[in-house]
C-alpha positions as a LaTeX table, in Angstrom:
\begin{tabular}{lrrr}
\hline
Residue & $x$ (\AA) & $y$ (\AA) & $z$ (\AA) \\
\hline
Unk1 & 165.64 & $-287.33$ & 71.69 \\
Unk2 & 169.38 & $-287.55$ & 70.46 \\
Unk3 & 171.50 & $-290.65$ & 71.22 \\
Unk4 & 174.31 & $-287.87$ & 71.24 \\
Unk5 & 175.22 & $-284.80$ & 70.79 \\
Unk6 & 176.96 & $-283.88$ & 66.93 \\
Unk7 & 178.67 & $-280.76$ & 68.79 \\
Unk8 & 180.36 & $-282.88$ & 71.80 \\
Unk9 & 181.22 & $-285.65$ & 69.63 \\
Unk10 & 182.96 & $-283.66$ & 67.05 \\
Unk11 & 183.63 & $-280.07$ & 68.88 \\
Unk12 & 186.11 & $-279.53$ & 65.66 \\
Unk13 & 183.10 & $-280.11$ & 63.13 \\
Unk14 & 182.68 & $-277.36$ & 60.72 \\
Unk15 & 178.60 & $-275.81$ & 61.38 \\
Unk16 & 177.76 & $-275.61$ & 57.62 \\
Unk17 & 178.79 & $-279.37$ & 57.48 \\
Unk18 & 176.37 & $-280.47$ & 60.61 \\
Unk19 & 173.46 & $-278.10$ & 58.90 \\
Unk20 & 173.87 & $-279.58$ & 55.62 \\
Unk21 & 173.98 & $-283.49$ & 57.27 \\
Unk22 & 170.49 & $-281.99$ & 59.11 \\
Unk23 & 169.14 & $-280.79$ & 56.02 \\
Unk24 & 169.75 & $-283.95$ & 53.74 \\
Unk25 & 168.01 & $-286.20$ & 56.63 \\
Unk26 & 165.14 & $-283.53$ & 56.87 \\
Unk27 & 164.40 & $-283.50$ & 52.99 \\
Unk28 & 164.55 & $-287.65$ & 53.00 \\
Unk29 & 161.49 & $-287.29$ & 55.74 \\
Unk30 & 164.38 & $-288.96$ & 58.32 \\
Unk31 & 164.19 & $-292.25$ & 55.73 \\
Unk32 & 167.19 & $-293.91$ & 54.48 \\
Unk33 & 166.69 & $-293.53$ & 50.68 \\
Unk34 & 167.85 & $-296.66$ & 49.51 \\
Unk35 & 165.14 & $-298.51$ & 47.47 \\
Unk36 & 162.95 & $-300.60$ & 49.64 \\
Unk37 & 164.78 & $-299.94$ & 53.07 \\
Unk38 & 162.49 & $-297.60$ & 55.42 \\
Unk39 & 164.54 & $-297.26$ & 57.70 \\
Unk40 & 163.55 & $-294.11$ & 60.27 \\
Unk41 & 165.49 & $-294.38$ & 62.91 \\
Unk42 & 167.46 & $-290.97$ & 63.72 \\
Unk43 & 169.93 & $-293.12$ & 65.55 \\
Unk44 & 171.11 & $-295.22$ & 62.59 \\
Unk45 & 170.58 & $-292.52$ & 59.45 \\
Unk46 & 173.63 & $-290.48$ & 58.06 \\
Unk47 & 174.32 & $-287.67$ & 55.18 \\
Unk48 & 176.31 & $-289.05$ & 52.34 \\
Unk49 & 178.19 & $-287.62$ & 49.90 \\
Unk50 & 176.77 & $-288.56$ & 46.58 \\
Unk51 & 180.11 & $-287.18$ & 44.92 \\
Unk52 & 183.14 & $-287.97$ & 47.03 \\
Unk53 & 184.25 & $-284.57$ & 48.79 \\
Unk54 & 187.83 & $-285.92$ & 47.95 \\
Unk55 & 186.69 & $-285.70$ & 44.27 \\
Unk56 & 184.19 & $-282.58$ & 44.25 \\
Unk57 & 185.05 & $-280.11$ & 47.18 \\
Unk58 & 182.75 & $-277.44$ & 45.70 \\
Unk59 & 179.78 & $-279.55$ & 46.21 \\
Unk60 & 180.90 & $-280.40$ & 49.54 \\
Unk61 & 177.75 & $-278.44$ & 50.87 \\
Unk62 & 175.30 & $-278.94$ & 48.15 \\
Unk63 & 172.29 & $-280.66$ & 49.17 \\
Unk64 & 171.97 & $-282.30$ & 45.80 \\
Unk65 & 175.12 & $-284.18$ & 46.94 \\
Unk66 & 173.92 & $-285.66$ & 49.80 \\
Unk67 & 171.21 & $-288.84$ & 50.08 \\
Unk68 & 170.03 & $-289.94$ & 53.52 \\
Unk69 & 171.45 & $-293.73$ & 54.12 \\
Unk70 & 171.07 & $-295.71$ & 57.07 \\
Unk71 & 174.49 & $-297.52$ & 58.66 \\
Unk72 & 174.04 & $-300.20$ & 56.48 \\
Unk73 & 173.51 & $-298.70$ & 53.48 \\
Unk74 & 176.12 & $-295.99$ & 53.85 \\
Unk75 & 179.02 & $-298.49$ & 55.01 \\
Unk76 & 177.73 & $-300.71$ & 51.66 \\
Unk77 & 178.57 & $-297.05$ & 49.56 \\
Unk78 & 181.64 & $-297.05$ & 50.85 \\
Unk79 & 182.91 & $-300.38$ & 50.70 \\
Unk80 & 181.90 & $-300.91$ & 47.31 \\
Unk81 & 179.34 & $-304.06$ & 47.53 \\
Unk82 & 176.87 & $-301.74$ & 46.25 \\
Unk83 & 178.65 & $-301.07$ & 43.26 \\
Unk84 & 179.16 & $-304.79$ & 42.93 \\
Unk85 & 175.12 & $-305.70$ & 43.51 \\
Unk86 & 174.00 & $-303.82$ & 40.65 \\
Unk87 & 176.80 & $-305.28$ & 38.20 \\
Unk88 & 175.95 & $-308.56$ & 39.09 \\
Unk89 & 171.89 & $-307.41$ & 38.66 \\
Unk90 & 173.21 & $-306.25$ & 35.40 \\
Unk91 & 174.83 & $-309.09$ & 34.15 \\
Unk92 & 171.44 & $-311.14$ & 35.10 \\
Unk93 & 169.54 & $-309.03$ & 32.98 \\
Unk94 & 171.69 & $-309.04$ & 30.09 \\
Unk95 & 171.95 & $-312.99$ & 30.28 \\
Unk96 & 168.58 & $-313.08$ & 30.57 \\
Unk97 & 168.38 & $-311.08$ & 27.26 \\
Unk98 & 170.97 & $-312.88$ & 25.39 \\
Unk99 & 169.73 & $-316.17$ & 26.39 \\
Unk100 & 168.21 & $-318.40$ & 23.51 \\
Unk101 & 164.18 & $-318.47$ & 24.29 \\
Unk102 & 164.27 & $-322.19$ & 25.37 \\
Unk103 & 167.07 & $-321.39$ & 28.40 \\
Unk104 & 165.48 & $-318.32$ & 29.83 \\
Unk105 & 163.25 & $-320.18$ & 32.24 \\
Unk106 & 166.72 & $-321.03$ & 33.57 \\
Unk107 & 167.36 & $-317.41$ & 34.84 \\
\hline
\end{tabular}
């Protein structure tokens, strides 16, 4: 059962768009994709655009170009904390690297 209907929320939504956002969700198995998430909920998943269609309009309908994100997740993409999380995992690990031997049990 739908919370809503894609059609009557967005009557002006292009069909190839709504079939591709149903395919990306059915090849995730309906599970936001982000690492250690799980979220299944139809209610809170979305397709999103791997590439930006502002930056790639040809791959606006390729399914390699979508991943299956729940709210969270997707407004994280788009905000840019993502981006942010794994530069600061980054920097950890090259500290960690860097780090004389008798300082790494510090990290």
């Amino acid at each position: 059962m739908q919370l809503f209907d894609v059609k009557e929320l967005f009557p002006d939504a292009d069909p190839k768009l709504i079939e591709w956002t149903t395919n990306v969700k059915t090849a995730a198995h309906w599970e936001c994709q982000e690492t250690n998430c799980g979220i299944r909920d139809r209610h809170y998943l979305v397709a999103h655009h791997i590439e930006p269609v502002s930056i790639c309009p040809q791959r606006r309908l390729d399914l390699t170009n979508g991943i299956c994100l729940c709210l969270w997740h997707h407004a994280m993409r788009h905000s840019g904390i993502a981006r942010i999380l794994i530069l600061i995992r980054i920097l950890e690990i090259e500290l960690k690297r860097l780090a004389p031997r008798e300082h790494k049990e510090a990290f």
